[in-house]
C-alpha positions in Angstrom: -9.0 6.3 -33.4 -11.4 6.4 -30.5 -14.0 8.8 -31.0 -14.0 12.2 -29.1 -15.3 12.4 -25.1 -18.1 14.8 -24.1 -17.4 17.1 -21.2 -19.5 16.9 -18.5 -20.7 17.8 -15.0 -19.8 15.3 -12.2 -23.7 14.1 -13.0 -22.9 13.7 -16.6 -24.7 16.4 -18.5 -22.4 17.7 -21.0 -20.8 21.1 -20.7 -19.6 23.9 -23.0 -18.7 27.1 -20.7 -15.6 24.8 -18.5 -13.9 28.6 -18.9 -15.9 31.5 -19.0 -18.3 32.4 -16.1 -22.0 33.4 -16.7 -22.3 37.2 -16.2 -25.0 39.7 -16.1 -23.7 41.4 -19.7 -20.1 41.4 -20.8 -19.2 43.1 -17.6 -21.2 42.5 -15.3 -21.5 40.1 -11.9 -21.1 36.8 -12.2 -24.3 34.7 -11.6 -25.9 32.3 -8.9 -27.2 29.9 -11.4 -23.6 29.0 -13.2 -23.9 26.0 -11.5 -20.8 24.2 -12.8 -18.8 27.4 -11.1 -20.0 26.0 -8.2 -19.3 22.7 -8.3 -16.2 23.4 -9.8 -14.6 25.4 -6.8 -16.6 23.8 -4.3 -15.1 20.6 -5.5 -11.4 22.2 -5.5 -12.0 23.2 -2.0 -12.6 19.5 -0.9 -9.9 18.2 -2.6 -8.0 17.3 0.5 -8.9 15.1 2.8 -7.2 14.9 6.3 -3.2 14.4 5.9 -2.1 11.1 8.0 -1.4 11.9 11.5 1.9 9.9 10.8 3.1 8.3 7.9 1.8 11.3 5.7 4.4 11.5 2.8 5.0 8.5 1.3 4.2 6.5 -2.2 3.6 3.0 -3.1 3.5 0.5 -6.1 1.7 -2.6 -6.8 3.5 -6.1 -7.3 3.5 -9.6 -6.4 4.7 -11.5 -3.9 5.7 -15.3 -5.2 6.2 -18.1 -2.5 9.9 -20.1 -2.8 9.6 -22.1 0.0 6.9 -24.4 2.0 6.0 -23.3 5.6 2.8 -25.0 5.3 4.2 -26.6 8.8 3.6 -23.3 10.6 0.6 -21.9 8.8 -2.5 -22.6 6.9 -3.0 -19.4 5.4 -4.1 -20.0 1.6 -1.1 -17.4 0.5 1.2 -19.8 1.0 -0.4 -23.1 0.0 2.4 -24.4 -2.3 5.4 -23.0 -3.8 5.0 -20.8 -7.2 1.9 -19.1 -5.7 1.4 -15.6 -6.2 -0.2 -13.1 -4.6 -1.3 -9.3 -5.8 0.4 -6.7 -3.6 -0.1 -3.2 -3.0 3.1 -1.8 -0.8 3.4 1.8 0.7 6.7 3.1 1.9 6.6 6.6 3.7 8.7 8.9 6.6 6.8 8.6 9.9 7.2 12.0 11.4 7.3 14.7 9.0 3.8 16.4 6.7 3.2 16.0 3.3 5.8 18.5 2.3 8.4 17.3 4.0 12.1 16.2 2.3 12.3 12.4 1.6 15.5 12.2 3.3 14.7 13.7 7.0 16.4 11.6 9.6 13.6 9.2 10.6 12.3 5.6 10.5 10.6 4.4 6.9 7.2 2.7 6.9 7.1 -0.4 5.3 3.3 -1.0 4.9 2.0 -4.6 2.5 -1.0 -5.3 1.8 -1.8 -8.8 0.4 -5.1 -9.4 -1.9 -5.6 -13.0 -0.5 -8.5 -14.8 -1.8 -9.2 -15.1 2.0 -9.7 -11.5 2.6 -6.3 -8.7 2.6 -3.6 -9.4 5.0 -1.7 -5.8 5.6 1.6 -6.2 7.5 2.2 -2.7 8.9 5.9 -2.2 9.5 8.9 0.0 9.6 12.5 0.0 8.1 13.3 -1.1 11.5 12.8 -4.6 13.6 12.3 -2.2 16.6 10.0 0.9 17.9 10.9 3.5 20.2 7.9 2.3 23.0 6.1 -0.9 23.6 3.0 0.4 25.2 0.1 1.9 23.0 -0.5 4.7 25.8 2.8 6.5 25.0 2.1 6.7 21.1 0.2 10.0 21.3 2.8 11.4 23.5 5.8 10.3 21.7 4.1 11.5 18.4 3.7 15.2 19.7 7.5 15.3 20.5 8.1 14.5 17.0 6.0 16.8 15.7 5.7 20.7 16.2 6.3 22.8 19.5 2.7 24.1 20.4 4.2 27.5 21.2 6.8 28.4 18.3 5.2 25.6 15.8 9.0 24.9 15.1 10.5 21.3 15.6 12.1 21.0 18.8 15.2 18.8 19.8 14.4 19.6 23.4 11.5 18.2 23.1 12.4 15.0 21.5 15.4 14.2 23.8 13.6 15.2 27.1 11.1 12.7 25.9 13.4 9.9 24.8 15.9 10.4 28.3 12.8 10.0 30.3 11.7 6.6 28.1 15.0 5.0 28.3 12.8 2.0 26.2 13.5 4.1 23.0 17.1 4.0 23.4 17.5 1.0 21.1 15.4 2.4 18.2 17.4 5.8 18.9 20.9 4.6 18.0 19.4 2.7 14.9 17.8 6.5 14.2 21.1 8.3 14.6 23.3 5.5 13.1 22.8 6.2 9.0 20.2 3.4 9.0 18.4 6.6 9.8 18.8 8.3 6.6 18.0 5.6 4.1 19.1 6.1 0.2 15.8 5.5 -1.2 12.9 3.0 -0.1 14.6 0.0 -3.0 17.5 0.0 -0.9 16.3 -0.9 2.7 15.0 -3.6 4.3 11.7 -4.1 5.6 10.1 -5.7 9.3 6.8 -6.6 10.6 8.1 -5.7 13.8 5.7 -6.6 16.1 5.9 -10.6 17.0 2.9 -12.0 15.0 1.2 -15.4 14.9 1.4 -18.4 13.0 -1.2 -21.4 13.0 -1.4 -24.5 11.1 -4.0 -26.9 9.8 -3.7 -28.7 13.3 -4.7 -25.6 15.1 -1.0 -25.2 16.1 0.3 -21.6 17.1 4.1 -20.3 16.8 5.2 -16.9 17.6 6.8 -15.1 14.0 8.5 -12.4 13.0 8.4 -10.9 9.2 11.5 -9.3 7.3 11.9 -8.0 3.5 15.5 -7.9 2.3 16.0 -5.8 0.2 18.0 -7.3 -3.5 19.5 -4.0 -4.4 21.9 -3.6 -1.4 21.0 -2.4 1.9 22.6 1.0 1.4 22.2 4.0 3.4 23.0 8.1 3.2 25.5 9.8 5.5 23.9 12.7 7.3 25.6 15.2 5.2 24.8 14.0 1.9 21.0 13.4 3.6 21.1 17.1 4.0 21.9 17.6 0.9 19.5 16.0 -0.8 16.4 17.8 1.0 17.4 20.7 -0.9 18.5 19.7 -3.9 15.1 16.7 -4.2 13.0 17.1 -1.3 11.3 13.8 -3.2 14.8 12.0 -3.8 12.9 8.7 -2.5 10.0 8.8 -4.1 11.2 9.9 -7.7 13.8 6.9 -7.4 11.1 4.4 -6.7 8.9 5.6 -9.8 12.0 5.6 -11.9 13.2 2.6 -11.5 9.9 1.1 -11.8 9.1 3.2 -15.2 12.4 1.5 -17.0 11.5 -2.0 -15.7 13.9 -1.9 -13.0 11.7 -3.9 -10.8 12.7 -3.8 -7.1 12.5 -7.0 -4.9 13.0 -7.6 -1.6 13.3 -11.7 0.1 10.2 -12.3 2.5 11.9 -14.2 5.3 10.5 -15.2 9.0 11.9 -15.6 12.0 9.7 -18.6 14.6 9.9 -19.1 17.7 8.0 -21.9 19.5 5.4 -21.1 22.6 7.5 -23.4 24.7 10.8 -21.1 23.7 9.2 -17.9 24.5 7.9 -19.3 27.9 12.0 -19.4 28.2 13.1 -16.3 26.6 15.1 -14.1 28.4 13.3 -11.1 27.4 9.3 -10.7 27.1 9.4 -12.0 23.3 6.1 -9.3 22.5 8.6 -6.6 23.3 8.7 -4.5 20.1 11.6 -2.1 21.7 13.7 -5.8 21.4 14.9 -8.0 19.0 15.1 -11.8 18.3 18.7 -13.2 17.7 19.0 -14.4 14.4 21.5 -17.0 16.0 18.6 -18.5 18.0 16.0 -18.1 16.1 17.5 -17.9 12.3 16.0 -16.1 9.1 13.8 -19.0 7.2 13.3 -18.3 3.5 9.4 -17.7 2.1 9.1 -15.5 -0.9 10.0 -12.8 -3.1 8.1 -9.5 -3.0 8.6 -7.5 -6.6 7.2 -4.6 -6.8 6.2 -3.7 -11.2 3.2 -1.0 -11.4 2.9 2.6 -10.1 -0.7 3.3 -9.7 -2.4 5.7 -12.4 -3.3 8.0 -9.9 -1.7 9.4 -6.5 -4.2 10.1 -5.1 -6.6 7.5 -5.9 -4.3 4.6 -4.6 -1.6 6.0 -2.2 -3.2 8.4 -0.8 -6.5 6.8 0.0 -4.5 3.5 0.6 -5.4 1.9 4.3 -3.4 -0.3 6.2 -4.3 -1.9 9.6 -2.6 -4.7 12.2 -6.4 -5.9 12.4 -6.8 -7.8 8.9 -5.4 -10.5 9.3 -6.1 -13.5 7.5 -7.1 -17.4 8.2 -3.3 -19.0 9.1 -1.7 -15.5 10.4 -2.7 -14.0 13.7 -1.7 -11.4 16.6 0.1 -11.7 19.3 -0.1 -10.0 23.0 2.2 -7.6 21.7 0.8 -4.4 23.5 1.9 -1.8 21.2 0.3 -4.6 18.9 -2.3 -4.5 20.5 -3.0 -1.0 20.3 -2.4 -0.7 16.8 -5.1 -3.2 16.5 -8.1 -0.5 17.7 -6.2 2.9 16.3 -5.0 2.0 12.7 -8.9 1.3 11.7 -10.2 4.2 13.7 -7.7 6.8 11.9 -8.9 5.4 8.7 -12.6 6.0 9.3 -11.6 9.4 10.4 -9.8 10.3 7.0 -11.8 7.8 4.5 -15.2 7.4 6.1 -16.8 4.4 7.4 -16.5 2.3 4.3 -13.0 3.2 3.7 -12.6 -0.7 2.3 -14.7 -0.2 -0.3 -12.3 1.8 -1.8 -10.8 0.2 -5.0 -6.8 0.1 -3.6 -8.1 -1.5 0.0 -11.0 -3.6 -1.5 -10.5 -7.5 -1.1 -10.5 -9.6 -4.6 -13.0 -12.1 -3.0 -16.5 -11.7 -1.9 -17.4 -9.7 1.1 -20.3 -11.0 3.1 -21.2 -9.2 6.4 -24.2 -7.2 7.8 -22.9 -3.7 7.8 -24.7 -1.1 6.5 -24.9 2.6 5.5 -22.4 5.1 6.6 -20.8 8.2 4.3 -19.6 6.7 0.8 -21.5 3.5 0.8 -20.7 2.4 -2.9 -21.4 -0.7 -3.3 -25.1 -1.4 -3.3 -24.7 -1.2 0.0 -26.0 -5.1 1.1 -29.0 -4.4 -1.6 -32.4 -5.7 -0.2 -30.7 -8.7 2.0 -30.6 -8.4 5.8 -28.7 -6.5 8.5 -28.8 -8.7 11.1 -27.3 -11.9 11.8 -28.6 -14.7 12.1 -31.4 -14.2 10.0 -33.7 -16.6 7.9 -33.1 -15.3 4.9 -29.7 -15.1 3.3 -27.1 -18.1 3.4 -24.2 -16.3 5.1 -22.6 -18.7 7.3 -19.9 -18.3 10.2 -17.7 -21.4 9.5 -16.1 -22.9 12.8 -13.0 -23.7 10.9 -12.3 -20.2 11.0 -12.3 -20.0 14.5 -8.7 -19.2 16.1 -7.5 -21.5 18.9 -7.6 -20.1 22.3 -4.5 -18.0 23.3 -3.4 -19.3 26.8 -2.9 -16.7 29.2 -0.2 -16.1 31.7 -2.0 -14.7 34.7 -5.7 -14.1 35.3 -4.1 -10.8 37.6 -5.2 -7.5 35.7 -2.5 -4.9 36.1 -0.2 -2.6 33.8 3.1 -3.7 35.1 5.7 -6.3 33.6 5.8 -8.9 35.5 9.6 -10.4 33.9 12.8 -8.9 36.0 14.5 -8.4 32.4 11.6 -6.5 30.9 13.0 -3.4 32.1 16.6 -4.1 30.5 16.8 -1.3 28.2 20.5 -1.7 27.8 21.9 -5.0 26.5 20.6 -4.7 23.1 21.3 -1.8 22.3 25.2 -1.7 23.5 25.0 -4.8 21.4 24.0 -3.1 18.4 26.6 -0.5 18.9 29.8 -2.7 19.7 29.0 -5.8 18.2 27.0 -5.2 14.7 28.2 -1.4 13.6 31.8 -0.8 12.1 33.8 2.0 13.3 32.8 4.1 10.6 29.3 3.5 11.5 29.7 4.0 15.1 31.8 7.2 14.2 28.7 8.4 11.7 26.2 7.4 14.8 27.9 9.5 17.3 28.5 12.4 15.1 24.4 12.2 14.3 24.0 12.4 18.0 26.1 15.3 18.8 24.7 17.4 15.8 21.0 16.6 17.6 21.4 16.8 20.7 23.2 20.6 20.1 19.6 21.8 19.5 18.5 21.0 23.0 17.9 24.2 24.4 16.5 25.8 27.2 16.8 26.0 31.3 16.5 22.1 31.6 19.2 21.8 28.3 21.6 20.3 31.1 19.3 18.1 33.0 18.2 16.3 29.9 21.9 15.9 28.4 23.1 14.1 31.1 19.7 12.3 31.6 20.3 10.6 27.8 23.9 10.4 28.3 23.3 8.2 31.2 21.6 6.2 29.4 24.0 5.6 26.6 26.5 4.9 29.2 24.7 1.9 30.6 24.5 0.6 27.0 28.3 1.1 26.0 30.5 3.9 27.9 32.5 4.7 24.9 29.1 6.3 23.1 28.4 8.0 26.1 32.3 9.3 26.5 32.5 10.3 22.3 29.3 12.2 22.9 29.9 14.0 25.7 33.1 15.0 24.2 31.3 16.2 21.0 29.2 18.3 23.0 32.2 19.7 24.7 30.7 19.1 28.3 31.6 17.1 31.5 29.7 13.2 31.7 28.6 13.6 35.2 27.2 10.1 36.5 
């Protein structure tokens, strides 16, 4: 038997009095100098730090991800050097809209975040339950956040607010009907699958770049909730998803999901119909078919909450050797904000935090900044070049040079089917759903679009509504008719 631990301060003097203040006599004040009081409740009163923007309920696991299948063709990235490898993961599922308190079952996309301990450095691929977003230009995030969030006036959430917003972006329109079909109300985090979303890069040994796409399938059936047994479950276990996940992990039910890619040649998008970095749109799986990589498991809840999941970091930015971006503009804007929100909540050395910290060494020249913990570069130099360490920039690492498609600096989309909102997403609803999906989607939409409200509550109805009609007039015609109101066109 181990032998007995001392109490102590945070500074490690050991402690007796952990729960009786120091008083002037029996009854008197309390005094200034019980200094472990202090730290004590001024310690409690720092215990949060700022809850995510987005993504702020969620939990996460460790695992492995173990490569089945050589794509050493497409990519040089050491995680995938040969089949059998394996590769330490870290993965955090959350809701994107809701706080910290908020039921695990809310109607909403999931995020699917990974991050991969290379021994080049961590790759994080920062994704969603879904292969699509809602906008494709970083510009709109803020915006489209706020509607999600709480009305400034009544601090309620507001339907109007959401559907004006969404029937004046009629981009979102294929991410909305995967919302309100019951892909929006997920049964659990083990049972959906997971996207990188964006269109990423690929480049091989031969400096080579393809265009990629990254989806996890999930092994335990993609299975989903109807809304009214989602409702259900937000008051019977607001933390339904996350108490599954920990569960099944606990009894060494291990979840696993397939890594699979989808490529597509620079020559091919040159001739895609649609801007291929278009995150509102998807790539058919006819043209460009799933190919087979690995098998994500994830087998360890982390000791502590707080410590790993909550302090956890992901950004589009780390990339690794082999895997790159793409001109993706929502991409693209991840790229700056993801880091930046992490410096806000973590500090500027949020990565040497133990859950985000790379199992290789780090060599740069930054220095100093809040919660500098590890040594903080020493004696050695903070400049580069400098005569005296041996920290080298290798021109292997160097990218290859993305060509461009006009020199012509502007914000508008230059391709005439960039602004086809439509074709997908009819697509989705007539060709992919059943009718008993379609019947649960449009049922979804009528129950959330009843909350509009308001002297503009017709205006925005039969804004959206005409934009479900260019996508597939029997939505529009079932909605309208759930609404009990006139489709006026």
């Amino acid at each position: 038997m181990s032998k007995n631990k001392k109490l102590t301060t945070a500074s490690g003097r050991p402690y007796f009095e952990n729960e009786d203040s120091m008083t002037a006599g029996q009854r008197g004040p309390i005094l200034l100098q019980d200094f472990y009081l202090h730290e004590k409740l001024a310690h409690f009163n720092r215990e949060r730090i700022p809850e995510r923007v987005v993504h702020a309920k969620g939990t996460g696991a460790f695992g492995t991800l173990k490569v089945t299948t050589d794509i050493t063709k497409y990519t040089k990235a050491k995680v995938f050097y040969k089949v059998g490898n394996e590769c330490r993961v870290f993965v955090r599922f959350s809701t994107v809209g809701g706080e910290k308190g908020s039921a695990d079952t809310e109607r909403d996309p999931r995020g699917f975040a990974v991050k991969f301990y290379t021994e080049e450095g961590n790759w994080d691929l920062v994704g969603n339950n879904t292969p699509v977003f809602f906008i494709k230009d970083p510009k709109k995030f803020p915006d489209f956040v706020h509607t999600q969030k709480r009305d400034p006036k009544t601090n309620l959430k507001s339907p109007t607010m959401m559907w004006d917003y969404w029937s004046l972006n009629p981009e979102s329109l294929h991410q909305v009907i995967i919302l309100f079909s019951d892909r929006g109300t997920p049964d659990g985090y083990r049972k959906m699958n997971g996207y990188g979303s964006h269109t990423f890069s690929m480049i091989n040994d031969k400096n080579e770049r393809v265009w990629v796409k990254f989806h996890f399938k999930t092994q335990q059936g993609n299975k989903t909730l109807t809304g009214a047994e989602a409702d259900v479950l937000k008051g019977k276990d607001p933390d339904y998803s996350q108490r599954d996940l920990v569960e099944a992990i606990a009894k060494g039910d291990f979840p696993k999901w397939a890594l699979k890619i989808q490529i597509m040649t620079e020559e091919q998008a040159a001739q895609f119909k649609w801007n291929p970095f278009d995150v509102t749109k998807v790539w058919s799986h006819s043209d460009f078919p799933l190919i087979d990589v690995g098998i994500l498991e994830l087998n360890e809840i982390p000791a502590n909450y707080h410590a790993d999941v909550e302090q956890s970091a992901f950004a589009p930015a780390h990339t690794i050797d082999g895997i790159g971006l793409s001109p993706d503009k929502l991409l693209q804007g991840r790229i700056l904000a993801y880091p930046d929100a992490h410096r806000y909540r973590l500090g500027a050395n949020y990565e040497q935090i133990p859950v985000n910290r790379p199992i290789g060494s780090v060599n740069h020249h930054q220095r100093d900044g809040m919660m500098s913990v590890d040594g903080n570069g020493s004696d050695s130099p903070n400049y580069f070049p400098n005569s005296f360490d041996n920290i080298e920039a290798y021109k292997s690492y160097k990218d290859p040079a993305m060509k461009m498609d006009s020199d012509i600096a502007d914000t508008y989309d230059r391709n005439e089917n960039d602004n086809d909102f439509y074709t997908q997403p009819g697509d989705l609803f007539r060709k992919v759903m059943t009718d008993f999906e379609r019947k649960n989607t449009v049922s979804n939409i009528v129950g959330a679009m009843s909350g509009i409200a308001g002297p503009k509550r017709e205006e925005i109805v039969q804004r959206q509504l005409s934009h479900f009609y260019k996508a597939d007039k029997e939505l529009a015609s079932e909605v309208a008719k759930g609404l009990n109101i006139i489709l006026k066109l």
